[in-house]
N, C-alpha and C positions, 0 to 999 in steps of 0.2 A: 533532130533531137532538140529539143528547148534548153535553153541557156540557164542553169541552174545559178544562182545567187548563192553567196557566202551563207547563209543564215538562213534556217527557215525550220519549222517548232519539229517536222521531222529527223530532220537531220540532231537536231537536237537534243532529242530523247533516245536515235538509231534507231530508228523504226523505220520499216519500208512503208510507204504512202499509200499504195496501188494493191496491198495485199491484202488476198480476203481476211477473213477471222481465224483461219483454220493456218493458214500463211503465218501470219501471228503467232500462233499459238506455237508452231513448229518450230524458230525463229528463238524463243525464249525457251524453248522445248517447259511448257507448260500447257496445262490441256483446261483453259478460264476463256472468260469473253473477252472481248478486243478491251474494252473500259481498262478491265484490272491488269491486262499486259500493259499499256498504256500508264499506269501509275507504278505497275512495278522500275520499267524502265525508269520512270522518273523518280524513284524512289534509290537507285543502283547508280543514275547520274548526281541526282543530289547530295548522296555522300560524299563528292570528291568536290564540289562545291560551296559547299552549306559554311556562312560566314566562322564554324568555330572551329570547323575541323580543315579548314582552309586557309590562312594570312592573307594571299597574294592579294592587291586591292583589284585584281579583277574577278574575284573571285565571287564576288555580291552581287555585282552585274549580273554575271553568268549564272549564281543560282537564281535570281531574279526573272531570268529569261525563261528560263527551267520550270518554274513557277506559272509563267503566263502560256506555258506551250503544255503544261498538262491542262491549264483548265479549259481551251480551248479544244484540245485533243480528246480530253478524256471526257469531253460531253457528245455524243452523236450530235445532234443539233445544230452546234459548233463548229463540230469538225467538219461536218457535212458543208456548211459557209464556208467555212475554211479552203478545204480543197475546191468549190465554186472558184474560189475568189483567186487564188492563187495555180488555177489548172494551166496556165498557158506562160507563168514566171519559173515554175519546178520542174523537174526531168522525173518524171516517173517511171522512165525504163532501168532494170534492175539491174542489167549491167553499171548505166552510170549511179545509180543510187549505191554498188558497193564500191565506186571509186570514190562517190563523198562519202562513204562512209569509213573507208580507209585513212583519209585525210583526217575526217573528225576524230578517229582514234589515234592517228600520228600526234594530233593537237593534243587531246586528252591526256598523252603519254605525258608529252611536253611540261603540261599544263601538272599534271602528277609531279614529276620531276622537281620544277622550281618550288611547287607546295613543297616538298620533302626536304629540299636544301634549305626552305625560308624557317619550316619546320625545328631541321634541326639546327640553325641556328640561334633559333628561340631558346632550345633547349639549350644551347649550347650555353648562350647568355644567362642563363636563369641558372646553370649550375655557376657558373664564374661568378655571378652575384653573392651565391651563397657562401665556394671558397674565400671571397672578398671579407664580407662577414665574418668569416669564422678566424682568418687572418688578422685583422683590422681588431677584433679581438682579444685576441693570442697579443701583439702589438702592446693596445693596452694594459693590460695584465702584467707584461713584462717591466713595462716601464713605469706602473705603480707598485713592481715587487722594488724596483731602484730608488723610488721616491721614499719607500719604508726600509730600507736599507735588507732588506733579501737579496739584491744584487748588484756588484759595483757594474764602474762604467761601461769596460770595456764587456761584462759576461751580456751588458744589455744591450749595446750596440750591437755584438756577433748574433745573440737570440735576432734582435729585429732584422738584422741583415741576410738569415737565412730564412726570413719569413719572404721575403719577395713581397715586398708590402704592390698595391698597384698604384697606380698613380692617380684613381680615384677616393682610392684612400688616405692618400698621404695627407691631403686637408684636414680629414675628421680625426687622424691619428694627431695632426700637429693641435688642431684646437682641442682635446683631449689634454694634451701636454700642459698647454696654454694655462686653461681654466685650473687643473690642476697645480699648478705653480704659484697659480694668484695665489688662490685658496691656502697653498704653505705659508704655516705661521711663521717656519725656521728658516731665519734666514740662509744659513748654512746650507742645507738643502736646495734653496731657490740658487744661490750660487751655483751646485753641484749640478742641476738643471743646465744653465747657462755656459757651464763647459759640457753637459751633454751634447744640448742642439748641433753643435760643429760638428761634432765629432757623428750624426747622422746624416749631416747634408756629405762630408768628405767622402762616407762610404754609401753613398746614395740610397741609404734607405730615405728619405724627405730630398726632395730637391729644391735648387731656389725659389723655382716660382712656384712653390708650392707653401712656400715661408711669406712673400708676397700674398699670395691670395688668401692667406688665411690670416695675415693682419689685416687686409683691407678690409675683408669681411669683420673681424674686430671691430674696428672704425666705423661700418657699416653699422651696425649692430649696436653700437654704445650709445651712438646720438654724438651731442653736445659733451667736449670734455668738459665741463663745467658739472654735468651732470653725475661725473665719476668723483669718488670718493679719492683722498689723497694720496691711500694706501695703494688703491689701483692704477692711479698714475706712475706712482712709482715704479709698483712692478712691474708693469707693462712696459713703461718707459726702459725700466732696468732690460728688458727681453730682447727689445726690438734694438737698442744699445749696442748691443753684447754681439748681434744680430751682425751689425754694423759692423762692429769692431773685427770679428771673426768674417770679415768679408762673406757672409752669404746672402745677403744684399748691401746695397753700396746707398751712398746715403744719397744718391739721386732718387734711388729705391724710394728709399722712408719720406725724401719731400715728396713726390706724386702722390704719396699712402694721403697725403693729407692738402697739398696744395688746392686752393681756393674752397676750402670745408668750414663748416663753422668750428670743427677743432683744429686748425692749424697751426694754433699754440703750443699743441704739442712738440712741433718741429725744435723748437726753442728750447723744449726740455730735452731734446736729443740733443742737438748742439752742446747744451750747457755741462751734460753729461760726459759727452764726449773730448770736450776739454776740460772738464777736471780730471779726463783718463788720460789722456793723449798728449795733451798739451796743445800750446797754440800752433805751434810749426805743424804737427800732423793737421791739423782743425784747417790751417788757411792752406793746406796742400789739398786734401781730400777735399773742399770745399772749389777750389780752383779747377781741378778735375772736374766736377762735378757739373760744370756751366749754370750753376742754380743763383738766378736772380729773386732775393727774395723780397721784393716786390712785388712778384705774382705770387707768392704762396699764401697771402692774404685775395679772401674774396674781392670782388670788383669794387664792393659798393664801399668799403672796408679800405684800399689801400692810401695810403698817405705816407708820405716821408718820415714823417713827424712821429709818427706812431710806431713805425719800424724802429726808428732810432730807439725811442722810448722803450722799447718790449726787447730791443738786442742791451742799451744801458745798463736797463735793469737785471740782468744774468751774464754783465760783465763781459759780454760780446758784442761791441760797437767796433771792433777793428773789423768786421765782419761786413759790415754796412760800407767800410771805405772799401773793401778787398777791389769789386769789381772795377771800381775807377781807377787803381794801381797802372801802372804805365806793363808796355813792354817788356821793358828791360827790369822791371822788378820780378816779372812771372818767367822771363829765364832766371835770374838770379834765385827764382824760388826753385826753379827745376835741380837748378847747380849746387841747392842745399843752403845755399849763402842768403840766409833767413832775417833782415830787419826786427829787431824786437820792436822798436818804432816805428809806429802806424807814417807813413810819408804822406 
């Protein structure tokens, strides 16, 4: 018996090699010339193939092969070369021709199978897109009925809470939030915002690092703070603040948002913020925590002593600039509460 190879354009289409016309015909139980059984097969193969009704990426290969074994087969000519060429590589006895062909429909199956899984995964994904959407929505909606006063805090936290926001969402819901907030004239309102936010990271609809990626993008997106307005500093500053304050990111958070950027002036107006709320004791606690040298939060070409000094002076935070040089035993003393109002 001749050693039959993995591949070969019969096996391919399930056709027997060695059968007359009438063999054929039987076979497809069709009563047509060998030619048009020859493309029906390849026509009955190439459906479970064909790149749009198939994903799996060997699925283009194989209609490709599918393709080159009808045009070959399906010309006499051809085929006639064909089997010259290949008569002593393929087993043309019909025993072994239904064990590969057994095999080639085990594969087939197989091959059906993970199309159907990869299938309905797509689909699966393509409805979770749309719930996301329609969610991420609903979200919205809620949280500009809170912005116009149609719902206080907590009826809008519980709505977003039972939405199951996903966590691809949580970005475009917070820059939602975001933009809208700037955009409020009342300040009242922008307040009421800023004791929102907590109050959706606590109950996990928004998570931290979902509050991170969506200021960095911020950042990303604005350019040069020079190029913002003062109103937008402000609010922004005020957000990410508040952000701070309500520990849902820490303000090692907020210096990497901006460390070595051409805005990392902003940091400065977190600081300045954050002790006119906190005080200096919280400021040089959370700051000592934080292990932030801020000498590197200034670009390379940018940092100088001098200039630090000058940009912390100027917002009345040069005790800031000594903190890191403090000994030892003043950063237990700071741990123990027992807080120097004078810089040592």
């Amino acid at each position: 018996m001749a050693q039959a190879i993995e591949e070969n354009y019969y096996d391919l289409l399930d056709v027997l090699p060695n059968a007359t016309g009438d063999e054929v015909l039987e076979q497809f139980k069709q009563r047509n010339t060998v030619k048009i059984v020859i493309r029906k097969a390849y026509r009955h193969k190439a459906l479970l193939f064909h790149p749009d009704k198939n994903k799996n990426p060997q699925a283009t290969e194989q209609f490709q092969q599918l393709k080159r074994a009808v045009e070959v087969l399906g010309d006499e000519r051809k085929r006639q070369e064909y089997d010259m060429k290949t008569a002593n590589e393929y087993c043309y006895d019909e025993s072994e021709f239904k064990q590969c062909n057994r095999r080639r429909k085990k594969k087939t199956q197989q091959q059906q199978y993970y199309a159907n899984v990869q299938r309905q995964s797509t689909e699966t994904d393509s409805r979770q897109k749309v719930n996301d959407a329609v969610t991420l929505e609903k979200a919205k909606s809620f949280f500009d009925d809170f912005l116009s006063n149609k719902a206080n805090l907590a009826k809008t936290v519980a709505n977003m809470k039972q939405l199951k926001i996903s966590k691809q969402s949580e970005c475009t819901l917070l820059t939602h939030i975001v933009k809208k907030t700037i955009k409020e004239e009342k300040q009242s309102k922008r307040e009421e915002v800023n004791t929102l936010l907590p109050q959706l990271r606590v109950n996990n609809v928004i998570s931290s690092e979902a509050f991170r990626e969506t200021f960095s993008n911020f950042f990303l997106s604005m350019g040069k703070s020079e190029s913002a307005g003062s109103d937008f500093k402000s609010i922004f500053s005020s957000i990410i603040v508040s952000a701070i304050n309500d520990e849902i990111i820490s303000l090692r958070d907020a210096f990497n948002l901006v460390k070595g950027r051409s805005y990392y002036i902003w940091f400065f107006f977190f600081l300045q913020r954050l002790f006119n709320l906190r005080g200096k004791k919280w400021l040089i606690e959370k700051f000592s925590q934080s292990n932030i040298k801020l000498i590197y939060l200034m670009p390379e070409s940018e940092r100088n002593d001098q200039q630090l000094l000058r940009l912390l002076n100027h917002r009345g935070l040069e005790f800031l600039y000594y903190q890191p040089k403090k000994s030892r035993e003043y950063n237990f003393m700071l741990k123990c509460g027992t807080i120097l109002d004078k810089v040592i």
